[in-house]
MIDOSE-1310 file (N, C-alpha, C; in nm, 2 decimals, decimal comma, always signed):
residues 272
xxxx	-1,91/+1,20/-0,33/-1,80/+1,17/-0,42/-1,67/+1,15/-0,34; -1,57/+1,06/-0,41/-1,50/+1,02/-0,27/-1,33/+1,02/-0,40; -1,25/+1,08/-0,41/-1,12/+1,13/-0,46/-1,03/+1,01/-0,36; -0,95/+0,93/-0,46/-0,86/+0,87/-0,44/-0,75/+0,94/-0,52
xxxx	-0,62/+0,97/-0,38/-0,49/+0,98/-0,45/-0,43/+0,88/-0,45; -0,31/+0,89/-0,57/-0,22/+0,75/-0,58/-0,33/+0,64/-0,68; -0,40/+0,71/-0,76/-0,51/+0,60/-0,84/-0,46/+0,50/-0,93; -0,32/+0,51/-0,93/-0,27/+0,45/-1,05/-0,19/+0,32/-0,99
xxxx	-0,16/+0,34/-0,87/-0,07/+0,22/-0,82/-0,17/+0,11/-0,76; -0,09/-0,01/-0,69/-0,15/-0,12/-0,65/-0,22/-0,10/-0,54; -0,31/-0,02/-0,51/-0,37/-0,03/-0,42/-0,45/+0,13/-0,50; -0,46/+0,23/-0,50/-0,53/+0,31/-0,58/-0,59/+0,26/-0,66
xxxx	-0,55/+0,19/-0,75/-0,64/+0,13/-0,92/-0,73/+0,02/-0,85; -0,71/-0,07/-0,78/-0,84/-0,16/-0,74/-0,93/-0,11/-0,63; -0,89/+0,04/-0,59/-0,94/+0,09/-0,47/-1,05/+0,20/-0,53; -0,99/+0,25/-0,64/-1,10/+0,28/-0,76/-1,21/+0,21/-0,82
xxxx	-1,15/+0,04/-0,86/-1,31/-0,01/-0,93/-1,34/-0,05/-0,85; -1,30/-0,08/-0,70/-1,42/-0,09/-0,55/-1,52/+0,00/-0,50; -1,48/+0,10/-0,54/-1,57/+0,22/-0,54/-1,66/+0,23/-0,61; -1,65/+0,21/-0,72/-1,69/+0,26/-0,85/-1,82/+0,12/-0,88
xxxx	-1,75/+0,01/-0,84/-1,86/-0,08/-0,83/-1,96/-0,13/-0,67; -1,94/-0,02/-0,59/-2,01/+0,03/-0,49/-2,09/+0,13/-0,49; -2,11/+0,18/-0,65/-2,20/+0,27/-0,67/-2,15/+0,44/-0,63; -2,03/+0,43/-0,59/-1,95/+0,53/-0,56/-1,93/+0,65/-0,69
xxxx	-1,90/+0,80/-0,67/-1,85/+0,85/-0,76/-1,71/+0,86/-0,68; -1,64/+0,87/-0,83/-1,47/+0,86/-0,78/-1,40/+0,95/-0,88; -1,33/+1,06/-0,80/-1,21/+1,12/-0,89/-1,11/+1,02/-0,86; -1,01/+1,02/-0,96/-0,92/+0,96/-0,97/-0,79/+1,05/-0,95
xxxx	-0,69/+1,07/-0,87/-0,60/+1,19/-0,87/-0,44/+1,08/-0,88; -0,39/+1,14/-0,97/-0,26/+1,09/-0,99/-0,17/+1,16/-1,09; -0,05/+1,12/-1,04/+0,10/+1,24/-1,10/+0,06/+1,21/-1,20; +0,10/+1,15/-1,26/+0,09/+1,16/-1,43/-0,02/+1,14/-1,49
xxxx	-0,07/+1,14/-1,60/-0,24/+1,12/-1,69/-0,24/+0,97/-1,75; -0,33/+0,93/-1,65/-0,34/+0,79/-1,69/-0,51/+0,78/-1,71; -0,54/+0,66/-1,81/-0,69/+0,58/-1,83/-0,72/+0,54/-1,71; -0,84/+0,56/-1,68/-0,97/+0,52/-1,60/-1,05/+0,44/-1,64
xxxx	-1,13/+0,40/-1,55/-1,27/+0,30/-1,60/-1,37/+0,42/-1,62; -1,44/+0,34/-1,72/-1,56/+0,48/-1,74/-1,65/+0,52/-1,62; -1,65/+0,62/-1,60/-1,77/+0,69/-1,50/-1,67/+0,73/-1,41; -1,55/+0,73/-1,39/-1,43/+0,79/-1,32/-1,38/+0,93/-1,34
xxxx	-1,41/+1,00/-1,28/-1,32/+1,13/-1,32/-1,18/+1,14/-1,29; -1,11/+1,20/-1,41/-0,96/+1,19/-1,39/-0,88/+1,32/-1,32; -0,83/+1,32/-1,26/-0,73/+1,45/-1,25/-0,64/+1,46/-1,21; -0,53/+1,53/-1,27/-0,37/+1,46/-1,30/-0,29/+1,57/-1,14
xxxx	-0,23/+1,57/-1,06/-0,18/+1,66/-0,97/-0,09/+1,58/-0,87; +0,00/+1,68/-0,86/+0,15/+1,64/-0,72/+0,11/+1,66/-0,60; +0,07/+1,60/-0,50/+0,01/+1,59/-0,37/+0,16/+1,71/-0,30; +0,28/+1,68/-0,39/+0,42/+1,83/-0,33/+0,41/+1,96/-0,36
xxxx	+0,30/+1,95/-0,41/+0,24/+2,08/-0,47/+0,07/+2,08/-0,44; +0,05/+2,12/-0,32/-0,07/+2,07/-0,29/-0,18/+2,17/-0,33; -0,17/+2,32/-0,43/-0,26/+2,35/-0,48/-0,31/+2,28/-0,56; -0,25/+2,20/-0,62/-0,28/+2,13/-0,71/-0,39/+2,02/-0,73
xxxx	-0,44/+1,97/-0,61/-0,51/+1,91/-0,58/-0,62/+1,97/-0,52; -0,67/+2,11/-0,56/-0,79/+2,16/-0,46/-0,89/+2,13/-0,61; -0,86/+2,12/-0,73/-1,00/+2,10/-0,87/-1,08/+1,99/-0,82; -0,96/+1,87/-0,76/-1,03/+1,75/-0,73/-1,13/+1,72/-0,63
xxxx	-1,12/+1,82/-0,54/-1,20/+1,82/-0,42/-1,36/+1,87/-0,44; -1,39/+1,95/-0,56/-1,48/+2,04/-0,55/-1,63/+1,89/-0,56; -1,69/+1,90/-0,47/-1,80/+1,80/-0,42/-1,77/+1,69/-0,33; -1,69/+1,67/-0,29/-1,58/+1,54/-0,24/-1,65/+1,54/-0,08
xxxx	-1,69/+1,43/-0,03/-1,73/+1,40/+0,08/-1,61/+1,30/+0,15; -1,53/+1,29/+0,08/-1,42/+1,20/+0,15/-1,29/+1,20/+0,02; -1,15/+1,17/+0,12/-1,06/+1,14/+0,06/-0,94/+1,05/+0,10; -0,87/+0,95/-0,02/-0,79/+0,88/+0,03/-0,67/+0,92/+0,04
xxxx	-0,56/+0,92/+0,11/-0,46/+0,97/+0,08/-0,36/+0,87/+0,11; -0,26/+0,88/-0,02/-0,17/+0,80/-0,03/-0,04/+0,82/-0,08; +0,07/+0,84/-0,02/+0,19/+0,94/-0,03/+0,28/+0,86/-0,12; +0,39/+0,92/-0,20/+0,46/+0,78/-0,26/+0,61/+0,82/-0,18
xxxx	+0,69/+0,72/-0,22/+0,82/+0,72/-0,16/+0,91/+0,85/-0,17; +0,91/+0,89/-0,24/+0,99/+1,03/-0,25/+0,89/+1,16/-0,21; +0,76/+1,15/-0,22/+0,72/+1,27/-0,10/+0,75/+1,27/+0,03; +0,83/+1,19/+0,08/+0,86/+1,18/+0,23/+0,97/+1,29/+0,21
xxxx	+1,03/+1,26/+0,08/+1,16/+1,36/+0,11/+1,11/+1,51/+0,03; +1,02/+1,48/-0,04/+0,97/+1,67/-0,05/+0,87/+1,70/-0,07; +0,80/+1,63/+0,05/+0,62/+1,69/+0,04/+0,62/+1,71/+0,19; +0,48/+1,78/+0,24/+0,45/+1,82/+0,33/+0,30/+1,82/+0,34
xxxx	+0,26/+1,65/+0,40/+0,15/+1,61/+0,41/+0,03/+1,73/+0,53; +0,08/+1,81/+0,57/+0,03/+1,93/+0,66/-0,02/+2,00/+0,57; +0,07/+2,01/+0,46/-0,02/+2,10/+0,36/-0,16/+2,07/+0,27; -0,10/+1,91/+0,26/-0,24/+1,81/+0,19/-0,33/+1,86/+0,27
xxxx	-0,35/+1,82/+0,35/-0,46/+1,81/+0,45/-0,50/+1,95/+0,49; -0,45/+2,07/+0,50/-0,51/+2,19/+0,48/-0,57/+2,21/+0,37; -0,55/+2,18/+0,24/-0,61/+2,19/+0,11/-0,76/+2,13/+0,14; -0,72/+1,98/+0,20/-0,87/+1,91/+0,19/-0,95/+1,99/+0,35
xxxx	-0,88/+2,05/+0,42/-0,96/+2,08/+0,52/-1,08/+2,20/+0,44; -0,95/+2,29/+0,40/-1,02/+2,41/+0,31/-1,13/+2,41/+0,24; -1,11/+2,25/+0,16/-1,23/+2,24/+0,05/-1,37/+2,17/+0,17; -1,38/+2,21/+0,25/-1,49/+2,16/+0,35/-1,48/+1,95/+0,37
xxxx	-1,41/+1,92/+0,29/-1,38/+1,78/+0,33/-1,37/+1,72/+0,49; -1,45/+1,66/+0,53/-1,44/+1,61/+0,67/-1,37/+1,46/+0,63; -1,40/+1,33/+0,60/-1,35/+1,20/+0,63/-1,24/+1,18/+0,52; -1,11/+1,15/+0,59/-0,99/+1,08/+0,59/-0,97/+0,98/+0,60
xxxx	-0,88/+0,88/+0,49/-0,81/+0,82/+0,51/-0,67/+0,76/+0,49; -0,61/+0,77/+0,55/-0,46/+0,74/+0,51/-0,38/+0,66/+0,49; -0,36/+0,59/+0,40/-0,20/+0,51/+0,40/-0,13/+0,53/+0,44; -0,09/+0,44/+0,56/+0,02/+0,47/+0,65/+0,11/+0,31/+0,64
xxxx	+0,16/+0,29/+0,78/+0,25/+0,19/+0,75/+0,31/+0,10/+0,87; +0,28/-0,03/+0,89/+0,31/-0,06/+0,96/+0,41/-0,05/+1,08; +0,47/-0,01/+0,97/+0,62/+0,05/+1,09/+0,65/+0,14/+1,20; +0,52/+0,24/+1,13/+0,48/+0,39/+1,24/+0,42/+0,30/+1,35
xxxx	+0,38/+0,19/+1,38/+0,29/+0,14/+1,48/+0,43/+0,08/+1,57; +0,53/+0,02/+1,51/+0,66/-0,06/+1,58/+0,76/+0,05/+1,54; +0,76/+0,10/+1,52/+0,85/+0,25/+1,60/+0,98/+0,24/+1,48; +0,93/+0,21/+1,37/+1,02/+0,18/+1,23/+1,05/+0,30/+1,13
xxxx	+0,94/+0,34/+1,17/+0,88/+0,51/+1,06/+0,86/+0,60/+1,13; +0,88/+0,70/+1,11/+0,84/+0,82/+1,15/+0,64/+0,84/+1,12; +0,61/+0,93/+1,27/+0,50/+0,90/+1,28/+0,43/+1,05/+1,23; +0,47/+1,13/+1,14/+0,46/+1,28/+1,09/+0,36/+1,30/+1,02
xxxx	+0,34/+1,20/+0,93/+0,25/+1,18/+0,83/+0,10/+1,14/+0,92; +0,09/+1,04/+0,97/-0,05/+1,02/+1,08/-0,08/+1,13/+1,15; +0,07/+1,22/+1,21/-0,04/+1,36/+1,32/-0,03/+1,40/+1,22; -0,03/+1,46/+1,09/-0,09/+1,54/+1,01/-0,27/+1,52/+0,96
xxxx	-0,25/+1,40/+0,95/-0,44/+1,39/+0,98/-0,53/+1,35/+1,09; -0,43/+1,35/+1,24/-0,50/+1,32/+1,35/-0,56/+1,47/+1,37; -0,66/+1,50/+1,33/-0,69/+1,66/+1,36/-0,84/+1,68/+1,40; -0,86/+1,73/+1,51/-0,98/+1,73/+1,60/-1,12/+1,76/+1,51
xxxx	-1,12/+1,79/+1,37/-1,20/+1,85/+1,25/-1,25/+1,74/+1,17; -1,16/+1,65/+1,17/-1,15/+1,56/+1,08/-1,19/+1,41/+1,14; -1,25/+1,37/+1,01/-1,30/+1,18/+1,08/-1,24/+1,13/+0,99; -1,08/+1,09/+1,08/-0,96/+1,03/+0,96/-0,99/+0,86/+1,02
xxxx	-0,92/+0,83/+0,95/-0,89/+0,66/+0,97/-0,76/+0,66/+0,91; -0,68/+0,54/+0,99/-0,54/+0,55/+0,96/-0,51/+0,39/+0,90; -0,46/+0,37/+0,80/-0,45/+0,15/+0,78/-0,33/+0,15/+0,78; -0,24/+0,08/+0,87/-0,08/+0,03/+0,86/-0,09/-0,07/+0,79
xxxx	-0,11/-0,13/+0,67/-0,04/-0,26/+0,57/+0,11/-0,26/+0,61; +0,11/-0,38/+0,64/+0,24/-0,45/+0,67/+0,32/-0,51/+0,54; +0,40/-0,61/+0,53/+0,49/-0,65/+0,39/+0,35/-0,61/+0,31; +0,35/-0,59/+0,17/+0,31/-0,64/+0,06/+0,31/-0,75/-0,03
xxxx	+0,22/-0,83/-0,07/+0,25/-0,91/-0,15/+0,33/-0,87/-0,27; +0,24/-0,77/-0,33/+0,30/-0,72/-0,48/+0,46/-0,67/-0,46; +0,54/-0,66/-0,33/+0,68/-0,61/-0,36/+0,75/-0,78/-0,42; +0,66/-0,87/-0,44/+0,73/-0,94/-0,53/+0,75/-0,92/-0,65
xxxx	+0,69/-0,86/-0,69/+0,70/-0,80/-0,85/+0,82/-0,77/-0,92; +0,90/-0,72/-0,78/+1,06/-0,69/-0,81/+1,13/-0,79/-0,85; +1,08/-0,90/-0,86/+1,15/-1,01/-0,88/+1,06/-1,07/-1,04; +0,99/-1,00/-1,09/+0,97/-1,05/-1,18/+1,01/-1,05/-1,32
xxxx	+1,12/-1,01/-1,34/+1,22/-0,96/-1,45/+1,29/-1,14/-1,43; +1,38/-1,10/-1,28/+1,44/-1,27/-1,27/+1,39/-1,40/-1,31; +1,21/-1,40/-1,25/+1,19/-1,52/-1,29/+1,16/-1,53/-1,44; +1,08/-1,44/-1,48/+1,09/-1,44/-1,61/+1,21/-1,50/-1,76
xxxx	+1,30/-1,46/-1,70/+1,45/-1,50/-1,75/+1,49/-1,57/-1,72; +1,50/-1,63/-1,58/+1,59/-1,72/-1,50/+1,53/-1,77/-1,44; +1,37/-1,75/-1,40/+1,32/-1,89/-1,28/+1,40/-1,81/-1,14; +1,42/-1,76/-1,15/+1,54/-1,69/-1,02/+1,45/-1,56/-0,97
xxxx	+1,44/-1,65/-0,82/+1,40/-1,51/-0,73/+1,59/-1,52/-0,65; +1,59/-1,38/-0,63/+1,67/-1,30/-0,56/+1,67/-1,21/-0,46; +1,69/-1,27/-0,33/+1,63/-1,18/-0,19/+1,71/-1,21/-0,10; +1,76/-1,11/+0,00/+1,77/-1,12/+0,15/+1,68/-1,22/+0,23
xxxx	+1,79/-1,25/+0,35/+1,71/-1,27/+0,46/+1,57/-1,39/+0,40; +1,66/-1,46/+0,34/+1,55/-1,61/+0,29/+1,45/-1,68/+0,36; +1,46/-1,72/+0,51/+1,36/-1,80/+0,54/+1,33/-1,73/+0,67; +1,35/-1,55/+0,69/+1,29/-1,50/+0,74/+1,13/-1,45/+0,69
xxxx	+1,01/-1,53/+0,79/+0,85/-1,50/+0,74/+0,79/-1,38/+0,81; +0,74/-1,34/+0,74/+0,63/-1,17/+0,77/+0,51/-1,21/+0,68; +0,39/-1,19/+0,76/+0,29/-1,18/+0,66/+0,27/-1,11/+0,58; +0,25/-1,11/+0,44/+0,22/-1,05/+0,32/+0,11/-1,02/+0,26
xxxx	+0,04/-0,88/+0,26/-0,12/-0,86/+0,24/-0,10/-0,81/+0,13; -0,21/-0,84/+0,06/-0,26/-0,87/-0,07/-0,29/-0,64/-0,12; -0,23/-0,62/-0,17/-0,29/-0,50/-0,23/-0,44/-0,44/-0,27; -0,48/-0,55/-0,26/-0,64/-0,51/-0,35/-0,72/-0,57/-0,21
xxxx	-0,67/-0,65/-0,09/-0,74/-0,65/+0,01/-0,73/-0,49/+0,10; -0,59/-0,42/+0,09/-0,61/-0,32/+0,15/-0,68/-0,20/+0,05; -0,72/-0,24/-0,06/-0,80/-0,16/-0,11/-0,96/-0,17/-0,07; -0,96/-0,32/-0,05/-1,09/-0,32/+0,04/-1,07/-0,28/+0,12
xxxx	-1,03/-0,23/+0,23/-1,06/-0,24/+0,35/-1,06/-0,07/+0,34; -0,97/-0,01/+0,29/-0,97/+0,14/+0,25/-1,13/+0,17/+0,18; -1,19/+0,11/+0,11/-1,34/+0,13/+0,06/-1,44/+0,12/+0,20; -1,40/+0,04/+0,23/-1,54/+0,01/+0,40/-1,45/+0,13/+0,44
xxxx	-1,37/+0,15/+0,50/-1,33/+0,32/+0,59/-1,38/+0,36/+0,52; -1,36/+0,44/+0,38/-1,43/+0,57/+0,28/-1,56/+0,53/+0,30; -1,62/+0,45/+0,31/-1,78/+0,48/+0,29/-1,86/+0,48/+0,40; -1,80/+0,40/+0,50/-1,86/+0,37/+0,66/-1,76/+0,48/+0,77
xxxx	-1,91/+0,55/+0,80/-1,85/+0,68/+0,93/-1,76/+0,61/+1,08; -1,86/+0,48/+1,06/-1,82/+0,39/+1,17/-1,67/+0,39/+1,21; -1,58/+0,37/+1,13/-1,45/+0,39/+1,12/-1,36/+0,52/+1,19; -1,37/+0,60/+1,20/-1,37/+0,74/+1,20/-1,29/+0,76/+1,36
xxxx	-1,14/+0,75/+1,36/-1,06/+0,78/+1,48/-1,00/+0,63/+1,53; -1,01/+0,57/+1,37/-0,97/+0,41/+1,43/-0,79/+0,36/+1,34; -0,73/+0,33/+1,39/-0,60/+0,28/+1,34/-0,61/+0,12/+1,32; -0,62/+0,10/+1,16/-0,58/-0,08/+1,16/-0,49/-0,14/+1,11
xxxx	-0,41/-0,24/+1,17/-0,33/-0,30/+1,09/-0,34/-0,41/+0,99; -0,28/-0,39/+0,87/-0,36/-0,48/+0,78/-0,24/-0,60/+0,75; -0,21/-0,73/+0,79/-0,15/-0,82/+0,71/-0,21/-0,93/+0,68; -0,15/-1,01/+0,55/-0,18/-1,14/+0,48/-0,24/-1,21/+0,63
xxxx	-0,31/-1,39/+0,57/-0,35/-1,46/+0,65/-0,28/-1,54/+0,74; -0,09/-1,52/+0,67/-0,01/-1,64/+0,75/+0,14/-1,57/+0,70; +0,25/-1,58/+0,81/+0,35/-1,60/+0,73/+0,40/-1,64/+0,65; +0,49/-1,60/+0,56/+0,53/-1,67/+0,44/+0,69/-1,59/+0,41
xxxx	+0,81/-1,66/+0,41/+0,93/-1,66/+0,36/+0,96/-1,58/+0,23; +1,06/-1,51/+0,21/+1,11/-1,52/+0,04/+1,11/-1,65/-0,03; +1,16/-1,75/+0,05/+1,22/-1,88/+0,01/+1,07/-1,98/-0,04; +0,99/-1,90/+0,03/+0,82/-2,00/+0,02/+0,79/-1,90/-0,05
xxxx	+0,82/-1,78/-0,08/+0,71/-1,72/-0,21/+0,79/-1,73/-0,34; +0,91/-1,79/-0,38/+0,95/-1,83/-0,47/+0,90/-1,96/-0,50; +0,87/-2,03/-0,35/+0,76/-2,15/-0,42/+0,66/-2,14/-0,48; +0,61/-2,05/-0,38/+0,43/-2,06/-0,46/+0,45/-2,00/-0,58
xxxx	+0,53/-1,91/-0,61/+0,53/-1,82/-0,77/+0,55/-1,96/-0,85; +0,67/-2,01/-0,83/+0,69/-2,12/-0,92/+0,56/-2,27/-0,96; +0,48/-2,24/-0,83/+0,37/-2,31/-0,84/+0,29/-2,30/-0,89; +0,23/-2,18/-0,91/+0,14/-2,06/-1,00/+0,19/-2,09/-1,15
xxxx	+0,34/-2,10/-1,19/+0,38/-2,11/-1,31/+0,36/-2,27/-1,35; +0,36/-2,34/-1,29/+0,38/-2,44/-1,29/+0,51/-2,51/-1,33; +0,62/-2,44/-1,29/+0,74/-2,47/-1,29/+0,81/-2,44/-1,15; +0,97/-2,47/-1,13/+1,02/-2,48/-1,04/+1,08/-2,32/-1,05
xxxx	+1,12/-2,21/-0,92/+1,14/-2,10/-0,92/+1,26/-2,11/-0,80; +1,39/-2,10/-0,83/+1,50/-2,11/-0,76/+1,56/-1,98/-0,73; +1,58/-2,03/-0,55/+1,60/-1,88/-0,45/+1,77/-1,88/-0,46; +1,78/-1,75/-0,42/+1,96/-1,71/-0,43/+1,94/-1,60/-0,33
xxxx	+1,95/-1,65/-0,21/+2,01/-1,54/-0,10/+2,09/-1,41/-0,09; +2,07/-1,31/-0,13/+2,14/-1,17/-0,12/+2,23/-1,16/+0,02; +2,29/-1,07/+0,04/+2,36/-1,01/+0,15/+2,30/-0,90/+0,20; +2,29/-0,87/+0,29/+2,24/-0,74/+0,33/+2,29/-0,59/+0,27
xxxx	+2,43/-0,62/+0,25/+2,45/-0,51/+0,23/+2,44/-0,51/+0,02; +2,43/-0,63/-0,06/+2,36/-0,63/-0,19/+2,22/-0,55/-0,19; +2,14/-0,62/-0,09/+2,03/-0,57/-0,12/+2,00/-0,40/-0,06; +2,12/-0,36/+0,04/+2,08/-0,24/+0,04/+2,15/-0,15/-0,13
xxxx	+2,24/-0,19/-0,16/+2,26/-0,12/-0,29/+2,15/-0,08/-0,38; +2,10/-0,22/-0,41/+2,00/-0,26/-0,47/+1,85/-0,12/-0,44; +1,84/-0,13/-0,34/+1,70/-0,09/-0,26/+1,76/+0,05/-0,28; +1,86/+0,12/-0,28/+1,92/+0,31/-0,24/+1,89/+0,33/-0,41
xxxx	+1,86/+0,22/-0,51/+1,84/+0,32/-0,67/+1,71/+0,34/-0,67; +1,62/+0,34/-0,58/+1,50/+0,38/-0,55/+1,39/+0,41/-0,47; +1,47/+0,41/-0,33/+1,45/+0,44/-0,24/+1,50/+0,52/-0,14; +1,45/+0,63/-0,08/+1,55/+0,69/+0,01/+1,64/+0,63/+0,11
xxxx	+1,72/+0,69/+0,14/+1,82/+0,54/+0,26/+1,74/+0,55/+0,38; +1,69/+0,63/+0,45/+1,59/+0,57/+0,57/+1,49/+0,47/+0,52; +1,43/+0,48/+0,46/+1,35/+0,38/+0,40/+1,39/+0,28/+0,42; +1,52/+0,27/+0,28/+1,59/+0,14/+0,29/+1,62/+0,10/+0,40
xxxx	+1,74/+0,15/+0,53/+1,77/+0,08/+0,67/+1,67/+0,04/+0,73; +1,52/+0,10/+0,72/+1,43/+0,07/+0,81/+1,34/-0,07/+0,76; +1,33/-0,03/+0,64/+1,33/-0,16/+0,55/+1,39/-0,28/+0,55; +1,51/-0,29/+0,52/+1,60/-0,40/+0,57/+1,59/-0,44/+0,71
xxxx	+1,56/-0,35/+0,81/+1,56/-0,42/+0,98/+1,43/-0,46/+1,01; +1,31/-0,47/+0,89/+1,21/-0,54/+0,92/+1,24/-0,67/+0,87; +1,31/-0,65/+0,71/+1,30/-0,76/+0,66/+1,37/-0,84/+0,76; +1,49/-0,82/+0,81/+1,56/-0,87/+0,84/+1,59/-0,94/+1,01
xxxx	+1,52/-0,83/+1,08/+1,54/-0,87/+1,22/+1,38/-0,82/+1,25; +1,27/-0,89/+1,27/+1,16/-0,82/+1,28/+1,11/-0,85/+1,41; +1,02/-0,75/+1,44/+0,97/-0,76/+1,58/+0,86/-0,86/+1,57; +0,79/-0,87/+1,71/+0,71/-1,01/+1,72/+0,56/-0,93/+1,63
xxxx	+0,57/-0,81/+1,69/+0,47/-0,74/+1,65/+0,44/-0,71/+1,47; +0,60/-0,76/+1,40/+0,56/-0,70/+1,25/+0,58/-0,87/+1,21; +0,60/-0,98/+1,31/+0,56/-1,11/+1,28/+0,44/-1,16/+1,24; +0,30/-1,09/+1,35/+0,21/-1,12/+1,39/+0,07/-1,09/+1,30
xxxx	-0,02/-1,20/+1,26/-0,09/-1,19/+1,17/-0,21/-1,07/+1,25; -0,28/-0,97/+1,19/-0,34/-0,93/+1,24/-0,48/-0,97/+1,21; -0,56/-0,93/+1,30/-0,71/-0,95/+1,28/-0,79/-0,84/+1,23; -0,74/-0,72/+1,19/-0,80/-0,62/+1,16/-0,88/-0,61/+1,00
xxxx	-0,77/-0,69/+0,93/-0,85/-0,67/+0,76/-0,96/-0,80/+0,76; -0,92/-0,90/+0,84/-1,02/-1,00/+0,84/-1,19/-0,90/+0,92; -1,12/-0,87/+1,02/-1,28/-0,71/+1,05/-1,31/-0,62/+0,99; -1,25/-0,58/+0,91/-1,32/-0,49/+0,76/-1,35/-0,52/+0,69
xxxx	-1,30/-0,69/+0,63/-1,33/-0,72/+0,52/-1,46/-0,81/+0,49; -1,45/-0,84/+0,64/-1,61/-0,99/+0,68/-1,53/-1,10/+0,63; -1,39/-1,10/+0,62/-1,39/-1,23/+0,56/-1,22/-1,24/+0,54; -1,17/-1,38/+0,56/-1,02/-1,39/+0,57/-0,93/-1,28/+0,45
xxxx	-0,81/-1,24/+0,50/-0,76/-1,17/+0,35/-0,66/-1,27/+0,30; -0,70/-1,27/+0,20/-0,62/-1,35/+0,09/-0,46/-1,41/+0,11; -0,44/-1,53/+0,08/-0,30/-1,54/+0,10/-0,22/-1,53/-0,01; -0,10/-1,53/+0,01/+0,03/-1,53/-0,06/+0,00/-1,61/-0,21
xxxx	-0,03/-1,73/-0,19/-0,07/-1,80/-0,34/-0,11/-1,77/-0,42; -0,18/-1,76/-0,30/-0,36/-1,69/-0,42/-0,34/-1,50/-0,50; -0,28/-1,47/-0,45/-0,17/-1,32/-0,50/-0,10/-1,40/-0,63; -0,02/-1,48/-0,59/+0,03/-1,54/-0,71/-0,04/-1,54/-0,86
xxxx	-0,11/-1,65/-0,80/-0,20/-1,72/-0,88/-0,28/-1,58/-0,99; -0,34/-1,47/-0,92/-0,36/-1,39/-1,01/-0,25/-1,33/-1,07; -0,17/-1,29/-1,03/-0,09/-1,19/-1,07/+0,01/-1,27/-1,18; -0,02/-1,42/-1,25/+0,11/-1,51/-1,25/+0,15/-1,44/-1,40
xxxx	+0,08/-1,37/-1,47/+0,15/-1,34/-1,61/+0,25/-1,23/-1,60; +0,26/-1,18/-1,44/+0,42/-1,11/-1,46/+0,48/-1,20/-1,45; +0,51/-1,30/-1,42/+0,62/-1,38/-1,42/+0,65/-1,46/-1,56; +0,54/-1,47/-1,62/+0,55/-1,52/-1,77/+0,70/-1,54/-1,86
């Protein structure tokens, strides 16, 4: 049985029916009480409160772990991972982040499951496709994306590719003491993902450049300010290393990871 935390977000919820249609049993662990697919067990618990998550463990041969933005500022992933050590759980895997690899994040969270007991695996996803979503109120209304740092490109990996690739770690031992980085197939701009969205719509989708310091206002109503500064200095001035497409999800997954369009293209009725 293999317990995903974070089941409810974009990479938890398709990392669930990848499981689940791998013949997997899957708890499903998430803050709040949300619907599952049938044959999913639910169980609702705060990884900041990490007794809370020992009901979910009981049979569990693996776990995903996936922290959200504000447990940085009051959780204590040492303690997660004692809970799962406790419940005899040996394989790990963690959501991590590309930035811990380019020296962008703090690397606290990975030694907390680098632990001589455990057969963790670590995945750094780089941009996300889906933080386009933030933009989908604009175009909806206005056809208007709104972004920093315009025709600066970072690869953008698809959510449900690093849900694949998080399914091959949870099920394959093979994995076990390996760090991958996961991004899209190619760079792509703000200014080009306003295209393709608008392409997907089959209308025209018109960019409006932010200021740095707009978009940090913007980014501090829900995010903590390290976040945000470290955030903005990828968006913004990125190294060659958070340029560079990697080859790691294309080796997990047997097969190229999806590009930016093709994210679109599914995802096009938030933009509606």
């Amino acid at each position: 049985m293999i317990v995903v935390t974070g089941a409810t977000g974009n990479v938890g919820r398709p990392l669930v029916r990848a499981l689940l249609a791998a013949g997997e049993q899957v708890t499903a662990v998430s803050r709040n009480a949300a619907p599952q697919p049938a044959g999913v067990r639910a169980h609702q618990a705060d990884l900041t409160e990490p007794h809370t998550l020992e009901p979910a463990l009981d049979g569990a041969d693996a776990v995903f772990l996936l922290t959200s933005g504000d447990f940085l500022a009051r959780g204590d992933l040492g303690k997660v991972v004692d809970v799962v050590r406790n419940a005899g759980v040996r394989r790990v895997v963690l959501l991590s982040s590309q930035g811990v690899g380019t020296g962008r994040h703090p690397a606290h969270l990975e030694d907390a499951v680098r632990q001589p007991d455990l057969d963790w695996t670590i995945l750094r996803p780089g941009n996300f496709a889906s933080n386009a979503l933030q933009w989908a109120g604009s175009v909806r209304t206005e056809r208007t994306v709104v972004a920093p740092f315009g025709d600066v490109a970072l690869p953008a990996v698809d959510p449900a590719d690093i849900a694949a690739a998080a399914a091959v770690a949870l099920r394959d031992p093979g994995h076990a003491g390996a760090v991958y980085t996961l991004t899209g197939p190619a760079r792509i701009s703000p200014r080009q993902q306003a295209a393709a969205i608008g392409e997907a719509l089959g209308e025209p989708v018109r960019f409006v450049e932010q200021s740095r310091q707009e978009a940090r206002e913007h980014m501090l109503r829900f995010m903590p300010e390290p976040v945000v500064e470290a955030t903005l200095a990828i968006l913004g001035s990125p190294s060659e290393a958070e340029q560079t497409v990697s080859a790691d999800a294309e080796r997990l997954l047997g097969r190229p990871p999806r590009a930016f369009a093709d994210w679109a293209a599914t995802n096009v009725e938030a933009f509606r």
